[in-house]
C-alpha positions as CSV (number, residue, x, y, z in Angstrom):
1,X,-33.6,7.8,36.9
2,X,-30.8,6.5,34.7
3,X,-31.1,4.9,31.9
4,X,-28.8,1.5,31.6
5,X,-27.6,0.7,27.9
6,X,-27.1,-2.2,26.8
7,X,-23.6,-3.2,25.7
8,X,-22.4,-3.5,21.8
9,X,-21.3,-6.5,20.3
10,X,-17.6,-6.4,20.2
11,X,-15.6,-6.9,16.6
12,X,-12.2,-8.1,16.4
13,X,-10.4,-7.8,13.3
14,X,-7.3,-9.3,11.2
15,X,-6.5,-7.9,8.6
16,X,-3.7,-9.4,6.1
17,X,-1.7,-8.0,3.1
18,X,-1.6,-4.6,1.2
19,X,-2.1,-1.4,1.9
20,X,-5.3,-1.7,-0.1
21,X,-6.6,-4.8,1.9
22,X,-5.7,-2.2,4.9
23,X,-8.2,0.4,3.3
24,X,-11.1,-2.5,2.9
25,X,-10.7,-3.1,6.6
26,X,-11.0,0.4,7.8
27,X,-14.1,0.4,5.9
28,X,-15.6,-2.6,6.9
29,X,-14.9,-1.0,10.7
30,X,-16.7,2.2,10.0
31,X,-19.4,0.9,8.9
32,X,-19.7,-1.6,11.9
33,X,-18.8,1.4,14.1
34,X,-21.5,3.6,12.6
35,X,-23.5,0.9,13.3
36,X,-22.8,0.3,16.7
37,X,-20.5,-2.0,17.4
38,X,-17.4,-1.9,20.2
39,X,-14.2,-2.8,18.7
40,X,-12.3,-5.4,20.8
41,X,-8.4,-5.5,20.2
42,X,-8.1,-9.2,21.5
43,X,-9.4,-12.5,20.6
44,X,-11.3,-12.8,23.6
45,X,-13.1,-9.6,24.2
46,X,-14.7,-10.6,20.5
47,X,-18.3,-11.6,19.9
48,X,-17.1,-11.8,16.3
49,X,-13.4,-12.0,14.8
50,X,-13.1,-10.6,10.9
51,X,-9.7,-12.1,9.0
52,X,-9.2,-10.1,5.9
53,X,-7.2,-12.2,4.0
54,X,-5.0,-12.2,1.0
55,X,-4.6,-14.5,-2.2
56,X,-1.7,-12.4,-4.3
57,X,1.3,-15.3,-3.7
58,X,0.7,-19.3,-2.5
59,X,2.5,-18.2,0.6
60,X,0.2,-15.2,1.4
61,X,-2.8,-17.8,1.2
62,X,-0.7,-19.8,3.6
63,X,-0.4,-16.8,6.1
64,X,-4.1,-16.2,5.5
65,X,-5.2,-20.0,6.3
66,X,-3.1,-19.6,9.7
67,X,-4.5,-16.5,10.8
68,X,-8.1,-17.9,10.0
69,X,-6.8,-21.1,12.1
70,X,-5.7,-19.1,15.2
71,X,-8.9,-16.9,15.0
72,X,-10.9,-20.2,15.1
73,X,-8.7,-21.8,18.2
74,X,-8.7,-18.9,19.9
75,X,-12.5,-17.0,19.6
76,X,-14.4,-19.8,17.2
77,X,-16.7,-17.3,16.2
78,X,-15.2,-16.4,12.2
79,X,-16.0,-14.1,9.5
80,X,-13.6,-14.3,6.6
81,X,-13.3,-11.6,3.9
82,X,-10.7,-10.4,1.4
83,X,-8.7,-11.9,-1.7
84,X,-9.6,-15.6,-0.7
85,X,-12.9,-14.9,-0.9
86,X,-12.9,-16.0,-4.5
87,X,-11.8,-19.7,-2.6
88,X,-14.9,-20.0,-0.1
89,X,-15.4,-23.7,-0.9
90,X,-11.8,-24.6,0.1
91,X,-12.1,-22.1,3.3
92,X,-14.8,-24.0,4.2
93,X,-14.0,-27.7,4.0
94,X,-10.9,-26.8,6.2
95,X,-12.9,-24.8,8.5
96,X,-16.0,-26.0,8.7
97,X,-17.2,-24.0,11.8
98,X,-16.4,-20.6,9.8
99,X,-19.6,-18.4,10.0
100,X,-19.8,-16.8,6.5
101,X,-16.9,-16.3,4.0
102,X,-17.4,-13.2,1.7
103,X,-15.1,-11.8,-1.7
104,X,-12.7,-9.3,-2.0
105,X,-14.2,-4.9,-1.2
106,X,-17.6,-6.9,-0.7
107,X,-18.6,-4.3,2.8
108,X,-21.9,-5.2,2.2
109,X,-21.8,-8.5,2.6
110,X,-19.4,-8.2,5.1
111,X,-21.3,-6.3,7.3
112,X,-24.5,-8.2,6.6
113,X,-23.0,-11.4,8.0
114,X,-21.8,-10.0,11.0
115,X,-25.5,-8.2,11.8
116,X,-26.6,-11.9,11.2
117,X,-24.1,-13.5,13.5
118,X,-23.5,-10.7,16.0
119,X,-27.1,-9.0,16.5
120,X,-27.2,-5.3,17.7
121,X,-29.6,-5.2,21.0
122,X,-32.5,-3.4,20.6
123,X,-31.4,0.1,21.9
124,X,-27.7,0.9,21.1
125,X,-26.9,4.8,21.4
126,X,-23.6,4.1,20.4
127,X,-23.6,5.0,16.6
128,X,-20.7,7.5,16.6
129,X,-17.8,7.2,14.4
130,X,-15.0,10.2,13.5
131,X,-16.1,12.0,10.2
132,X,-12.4,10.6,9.2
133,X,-13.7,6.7,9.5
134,X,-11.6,4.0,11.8
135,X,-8.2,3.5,11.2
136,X,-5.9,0.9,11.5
137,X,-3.0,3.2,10.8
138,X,-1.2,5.8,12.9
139,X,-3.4,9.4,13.5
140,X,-1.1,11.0,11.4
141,X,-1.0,9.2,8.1
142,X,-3.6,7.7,5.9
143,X,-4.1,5.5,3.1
144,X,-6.3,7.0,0.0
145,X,-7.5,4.3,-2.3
146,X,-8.4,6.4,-5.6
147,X,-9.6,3.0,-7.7
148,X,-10.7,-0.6,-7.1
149,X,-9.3,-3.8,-9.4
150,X,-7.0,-3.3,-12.6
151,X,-7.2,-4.1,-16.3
152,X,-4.0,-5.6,-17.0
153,X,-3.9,-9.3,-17.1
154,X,-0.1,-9.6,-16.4
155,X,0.6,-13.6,-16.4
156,X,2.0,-13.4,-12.5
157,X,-1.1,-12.2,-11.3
158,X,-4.6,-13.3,-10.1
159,X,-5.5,-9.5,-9.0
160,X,-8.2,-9.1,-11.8
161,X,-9.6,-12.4,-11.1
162,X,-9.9,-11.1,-7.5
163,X,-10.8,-8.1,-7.9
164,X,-12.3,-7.0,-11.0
165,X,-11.6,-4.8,-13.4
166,X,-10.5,-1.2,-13.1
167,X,-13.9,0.9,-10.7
168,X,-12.6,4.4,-10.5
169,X,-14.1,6.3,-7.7
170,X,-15.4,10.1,-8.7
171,X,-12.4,12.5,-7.9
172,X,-14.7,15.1,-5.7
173,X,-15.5,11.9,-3.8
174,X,-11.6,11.1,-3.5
175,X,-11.1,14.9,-2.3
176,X,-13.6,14.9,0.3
177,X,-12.5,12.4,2.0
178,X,-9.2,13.4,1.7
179,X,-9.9,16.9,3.6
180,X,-11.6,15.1,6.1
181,X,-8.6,12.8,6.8
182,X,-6.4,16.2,7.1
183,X,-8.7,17.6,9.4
184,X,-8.8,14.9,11.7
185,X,-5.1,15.0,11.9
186,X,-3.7,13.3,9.3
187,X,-0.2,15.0,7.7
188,X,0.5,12.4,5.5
189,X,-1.6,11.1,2.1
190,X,-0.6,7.5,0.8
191,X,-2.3,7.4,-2.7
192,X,-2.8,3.7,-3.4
193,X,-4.8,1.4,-6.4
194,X,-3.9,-1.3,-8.1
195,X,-3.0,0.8,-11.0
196,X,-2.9,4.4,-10.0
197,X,-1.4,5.8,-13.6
198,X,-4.7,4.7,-15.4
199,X,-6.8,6.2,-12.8
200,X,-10.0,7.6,-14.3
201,X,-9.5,5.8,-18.0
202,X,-12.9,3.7,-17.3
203,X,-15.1,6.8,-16.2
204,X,-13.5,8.5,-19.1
205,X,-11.8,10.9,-17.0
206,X,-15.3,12.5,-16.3
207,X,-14.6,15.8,-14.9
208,X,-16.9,17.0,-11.1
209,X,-16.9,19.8,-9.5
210,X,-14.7,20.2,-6.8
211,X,-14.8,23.5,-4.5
212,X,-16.3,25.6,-7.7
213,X,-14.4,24.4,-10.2
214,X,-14.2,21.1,-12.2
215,X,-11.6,18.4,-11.7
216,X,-10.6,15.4,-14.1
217,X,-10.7,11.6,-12.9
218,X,-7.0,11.9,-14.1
219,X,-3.9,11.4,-11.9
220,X,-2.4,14.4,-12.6
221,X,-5.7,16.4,-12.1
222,X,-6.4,14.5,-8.6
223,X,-2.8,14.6,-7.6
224,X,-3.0,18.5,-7.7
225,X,-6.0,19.0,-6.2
226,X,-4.4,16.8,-2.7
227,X,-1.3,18.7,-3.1
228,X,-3.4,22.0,-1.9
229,X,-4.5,20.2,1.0
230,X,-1.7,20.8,2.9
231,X,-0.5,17.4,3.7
232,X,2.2,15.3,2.3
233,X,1.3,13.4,-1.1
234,X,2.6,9.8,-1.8
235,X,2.0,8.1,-4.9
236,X,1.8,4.4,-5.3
237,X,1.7,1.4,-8.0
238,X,1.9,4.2,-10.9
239,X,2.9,2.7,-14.1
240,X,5.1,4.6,-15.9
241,X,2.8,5.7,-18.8
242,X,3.6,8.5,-21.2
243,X,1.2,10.9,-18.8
244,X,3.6,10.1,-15.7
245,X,5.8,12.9,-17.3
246,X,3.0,15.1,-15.7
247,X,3.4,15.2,-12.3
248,X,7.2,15.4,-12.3
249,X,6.7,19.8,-12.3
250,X,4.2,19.1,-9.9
251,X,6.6,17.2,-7.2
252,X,9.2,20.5,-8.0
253,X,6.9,22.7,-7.4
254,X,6.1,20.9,-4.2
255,X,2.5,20.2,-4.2
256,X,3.6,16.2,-4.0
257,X,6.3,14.7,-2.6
258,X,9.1,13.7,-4.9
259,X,8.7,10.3,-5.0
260,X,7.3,7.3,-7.3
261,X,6.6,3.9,-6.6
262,X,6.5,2.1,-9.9
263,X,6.1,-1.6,-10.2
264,X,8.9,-2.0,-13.3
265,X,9.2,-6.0,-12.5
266,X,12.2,-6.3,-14.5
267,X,13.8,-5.0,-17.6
268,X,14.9,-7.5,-20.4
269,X,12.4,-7.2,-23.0
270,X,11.9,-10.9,-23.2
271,X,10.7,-11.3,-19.5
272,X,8.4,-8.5,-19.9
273,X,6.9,-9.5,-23.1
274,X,6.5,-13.3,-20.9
275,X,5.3,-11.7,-18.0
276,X,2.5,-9.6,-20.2
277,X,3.3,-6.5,-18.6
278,X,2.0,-3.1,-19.6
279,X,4.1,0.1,-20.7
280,X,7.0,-1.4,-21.8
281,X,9.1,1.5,-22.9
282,X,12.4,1.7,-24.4
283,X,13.1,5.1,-22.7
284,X,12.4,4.6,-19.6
285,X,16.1,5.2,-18.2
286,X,16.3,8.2,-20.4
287,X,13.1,9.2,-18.7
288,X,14.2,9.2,-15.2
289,X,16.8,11.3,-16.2
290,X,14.8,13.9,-17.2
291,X,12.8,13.4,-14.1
292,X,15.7,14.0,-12.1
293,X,16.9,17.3,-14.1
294,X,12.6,18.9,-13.1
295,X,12.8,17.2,-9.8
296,X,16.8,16.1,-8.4
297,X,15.4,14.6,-5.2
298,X,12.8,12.5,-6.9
299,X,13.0,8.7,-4.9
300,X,11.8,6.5,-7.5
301,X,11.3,2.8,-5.3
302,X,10.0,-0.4,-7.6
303,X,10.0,-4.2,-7.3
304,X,11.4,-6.9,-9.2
305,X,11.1,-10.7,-10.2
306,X,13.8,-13.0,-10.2
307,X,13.6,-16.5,-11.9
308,X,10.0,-16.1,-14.0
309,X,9.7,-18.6,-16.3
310,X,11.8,-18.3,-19.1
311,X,14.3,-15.4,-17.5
312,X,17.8,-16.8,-18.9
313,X,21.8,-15.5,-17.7
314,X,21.3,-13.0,-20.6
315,X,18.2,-11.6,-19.5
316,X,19.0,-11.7,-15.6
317,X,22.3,-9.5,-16.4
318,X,20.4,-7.2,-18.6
319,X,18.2,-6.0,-15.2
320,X,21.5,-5.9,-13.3
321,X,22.7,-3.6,-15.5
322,X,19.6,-1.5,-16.1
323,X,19.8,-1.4,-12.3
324,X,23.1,-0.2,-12.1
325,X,22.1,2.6,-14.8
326,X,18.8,3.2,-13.1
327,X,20.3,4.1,-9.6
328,X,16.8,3.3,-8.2
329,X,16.7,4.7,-4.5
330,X,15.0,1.9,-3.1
331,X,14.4,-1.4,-4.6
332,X,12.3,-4.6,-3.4
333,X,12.8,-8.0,-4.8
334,X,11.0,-11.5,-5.3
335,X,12.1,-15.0,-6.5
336,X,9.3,-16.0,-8.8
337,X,6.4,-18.0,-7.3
338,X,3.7,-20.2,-8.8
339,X,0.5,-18.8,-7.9
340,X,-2.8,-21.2,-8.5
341,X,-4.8,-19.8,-11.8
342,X,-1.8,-17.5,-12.9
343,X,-0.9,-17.8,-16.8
344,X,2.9,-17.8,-15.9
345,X,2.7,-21.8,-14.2
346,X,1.9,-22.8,-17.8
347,X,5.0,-21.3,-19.2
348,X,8.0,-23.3,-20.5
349,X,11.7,-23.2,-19.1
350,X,11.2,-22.4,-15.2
351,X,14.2,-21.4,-13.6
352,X,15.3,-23.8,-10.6
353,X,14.9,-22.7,-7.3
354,X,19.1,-22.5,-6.1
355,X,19.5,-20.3,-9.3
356,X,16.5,-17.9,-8.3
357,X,18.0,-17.8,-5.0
358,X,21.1,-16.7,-6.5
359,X,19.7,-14.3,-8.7
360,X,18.1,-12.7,-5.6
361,X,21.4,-12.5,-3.6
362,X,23.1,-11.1,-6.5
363,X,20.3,-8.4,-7.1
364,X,20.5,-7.6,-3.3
365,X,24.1,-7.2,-3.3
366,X,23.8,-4.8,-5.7
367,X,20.8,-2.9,-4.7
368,X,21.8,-2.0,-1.2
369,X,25.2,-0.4,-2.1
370,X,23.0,1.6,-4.4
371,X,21.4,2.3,-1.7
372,X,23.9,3.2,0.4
373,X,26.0,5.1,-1.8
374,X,22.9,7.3,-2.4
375,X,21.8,7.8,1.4
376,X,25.7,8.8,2.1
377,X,25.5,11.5,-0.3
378,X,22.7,13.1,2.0
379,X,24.6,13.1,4.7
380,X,25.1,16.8,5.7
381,X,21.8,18.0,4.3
382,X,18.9,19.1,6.4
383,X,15.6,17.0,5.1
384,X,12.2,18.0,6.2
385,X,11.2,14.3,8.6
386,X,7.8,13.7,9.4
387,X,7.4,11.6,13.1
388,X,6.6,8.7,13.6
389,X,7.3,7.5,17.2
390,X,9.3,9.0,20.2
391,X,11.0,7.2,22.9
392,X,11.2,7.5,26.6
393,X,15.3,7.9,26.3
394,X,15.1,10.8,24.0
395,X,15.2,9.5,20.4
396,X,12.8,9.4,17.5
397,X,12.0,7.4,14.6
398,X,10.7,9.2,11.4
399,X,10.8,9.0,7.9
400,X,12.3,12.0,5.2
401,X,10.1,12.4,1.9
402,X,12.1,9.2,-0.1
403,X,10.3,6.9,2.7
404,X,7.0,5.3,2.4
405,X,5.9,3.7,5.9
406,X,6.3,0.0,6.4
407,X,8.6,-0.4,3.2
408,X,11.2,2.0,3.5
409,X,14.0,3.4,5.3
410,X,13.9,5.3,8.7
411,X,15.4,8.4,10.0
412,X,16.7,7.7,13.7
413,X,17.1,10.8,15.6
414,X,18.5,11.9,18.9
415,X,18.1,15.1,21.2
416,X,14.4,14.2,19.3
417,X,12.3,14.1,23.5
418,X,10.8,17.4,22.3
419,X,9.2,16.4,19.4
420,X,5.5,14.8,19.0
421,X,3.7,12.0,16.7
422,X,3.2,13.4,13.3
423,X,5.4,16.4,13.6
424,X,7.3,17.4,10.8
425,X,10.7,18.7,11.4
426,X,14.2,19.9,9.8
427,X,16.7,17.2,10.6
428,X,20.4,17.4,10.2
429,X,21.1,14.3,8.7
430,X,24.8,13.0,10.4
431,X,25.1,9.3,9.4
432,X,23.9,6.7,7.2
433,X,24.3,3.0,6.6
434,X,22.5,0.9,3.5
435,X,19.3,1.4,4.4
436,X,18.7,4.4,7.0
437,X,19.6,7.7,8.0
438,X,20.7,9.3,11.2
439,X,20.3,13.2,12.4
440,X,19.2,15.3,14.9
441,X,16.5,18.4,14.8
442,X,17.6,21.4,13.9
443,X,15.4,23.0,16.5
């Protein structure tokens, strides 16, 4: 006689913001998964929606409040997590059907509130989950989140109060999960913290044994270790500490990619010093130079802010400059915003908003023919492109080692029908334009 189960409650989920926010949500999943639950992918096959939200800027709050707002209207049922956790009193008042609002990494909690408001029948045979975890990323790339919170208190930023201080995971930990991500798949590593350059500085850099031998909670130490997994290496948010120097040989030796994402921010001393940022270095161009000599297709990306507080002609012209030293391969920019319980809203001289927008034309003007001068040059070369997505017509869409998913350039390819998801292939590259490449496979 057959045995009828009964059916799962059914999650939905929303999740907001960084790539780290992206990592919280895949746990909270796995967990629910392991526990049970169906995944629904629509508001109305949900017993229970999740909206991981954000808090960094006033207008990611704002995105966050409207996401929580469309999950009420359109399921009712709520569960909010994430950055605006810290805000629950607020979240509440304006939604005052929302079933439980918890804080920022909290799973526990998390999951808690959804057993409370979403029940597992009593007999649920359903507690299978892939030894890689859910993802809300593509099969072939992954997010690895080395460290929780951050120890800078830079006066833009509300992180710490959100998050915490610095909580360094153990690196065997880190590794383990890393080679299960590779075996189910993934060809891609995407090394992200709020602060991955101090990785390990809280546990002391406490060495554990990793496949017979020890391995340091240290950035270079971890970044090795992945590099003889086999997959592609990304690193993310590393401050350019003294120790950075490190992990240049490694990138020409090819254990990581060649690439650094490194939040500079700006370059006039005076901003920095306002904006109470760490490792502010006089040699940092002279640095990248070397970097370049150990490593010439190093892709260093960073941010900037335009109009903090304070920034004045002088100092705006200074980053221009440094920019046009710096040659940075791919640069993102922001006009300054006030966010609520940051120290920079009580500084003096804030720059008016048509300047700050004229500051960010100007350093967008100047960024993007950086850009394009330096993606011309490549025209001609064969890069190694991992795949992304294949059309019907057949094209592709992939990404050389200088791109980071979802923030960088593209490499458009024809003749591509061949090819397959996550594939990595030699590409003639035979175009370009300011912000993307074109080729075809070489086979």
């Amino acid at each position: 006689m057959a045995t009828t189960l009964p059916s799962p409650p059914k999650i939905g989920m929303v999740s907001l913001g960084c790539p780290k926010n992206l990592v919280d949500s895949e746990r909270i999943l796995t967990k629910l998964r392991s526990d049970g639950y169906a995944m629904s992918p629509d508001y109305a096959g949900a017993d229970v929606v999740l909206v991981n939200t954000c808090g960094f800027l006033d207008s990611a709050k704002e995105e966050s409040l409207e996401a929580i707002g469309e999950a009420i209207a359109e399921n009712g049922r709520v569960i909010v997590t994430g950055c605006m956790g810290k805000e629950a009193e607020m979240i509440r008042a304006k939604f005052p059907g929302i079933l439980a609002v918890t804080g920022a990494h909290q799973y526990e909690e998390v999951v808690g509130a959804v057993h409370h408001a979403a029940p597992m029948p009593p007999s649920a045979f359903l507690n299978l989950v892939p030894e890689s975890g859910l993802k809300l990323t593509p099969r072939h790339y992954s997010y690895l989140k080395i460290s929780e919170g951050c120890n800078h208190r830079c006066a833009f930023c509300i992180i710490p109060s959100l998050r915490g201080d610095l909580v360094s995971r153990r690196p065997d930990a880190i590794l383990r999960e890393a080679e299960k991500l590779i075996e189910a798949g993934t060809r891609e590593l995407l090394v992200i913290s709020q602060d991955t350059s101090a990785y390990g500085v809280d546990i002391r850099h406490q060495p554990r044994m990793w496949h017979g031998q020890e391995v340091r909670a240290h950035m270079t130490d971890l970044s090795r270790e992945l590099g003889k997994l086999g997959a592609w290496v990304r690193l993310h948010y590393v401050y350019p500490y003294p120790h950075v120097d490190q992990v240049i040989p490694l990138m020409a030796e090819g254990l990581i990619l060649p690439y650094l994402d490194i939040p500079f921010q700006h370059a006039s001393r005076n901003v920095l010093k306002l904006m109470k940022r760490p490792a502010n270095e006089t040699k940092v161009l002279e640095r990248i130079k070397t970097w370049r000599t150990i490593a010439p297709d190093i892709a260093i990306r960073s941010t900037f802010v335009v109009g903090f507080p304070g920034e004045t002609e002088d100092d705006f012209a200074y980053l221009m400059d440094w920019l046009e030293e710096a040659q940075l391969d791919r640069v993102g920019a922001f006009r300054f915003e006030p966010v609520e319980g940051a120290a920079a809203n009580d500084l003096p001289n804030h720059v008016p908003e048509e300047i700050k927008e004229e500051r960010y034309a100007r350093l967008m003007e100047l960024t993007a023919r950086i850009s394009a001068d330096k993606l011309q040059a490549k025209v001609g070369r064969t890069l190694d492109v991992i795949i992304d997505a294949v059309d019907e017509d057949g094209g592709a869409t992939g990404r050389s080692k200088a791109d980071a998913p979802e923030i960088d350039g593209e490499v458009f390819l024809r003749d591509a029908g061949h090819l397959s998801v996550g594939d990595i292939v030699a590409v003639s590259i035979e175009d370009a334009d300011e912000h993307d490449l074109y080729g075809v496979p070489t086979v």
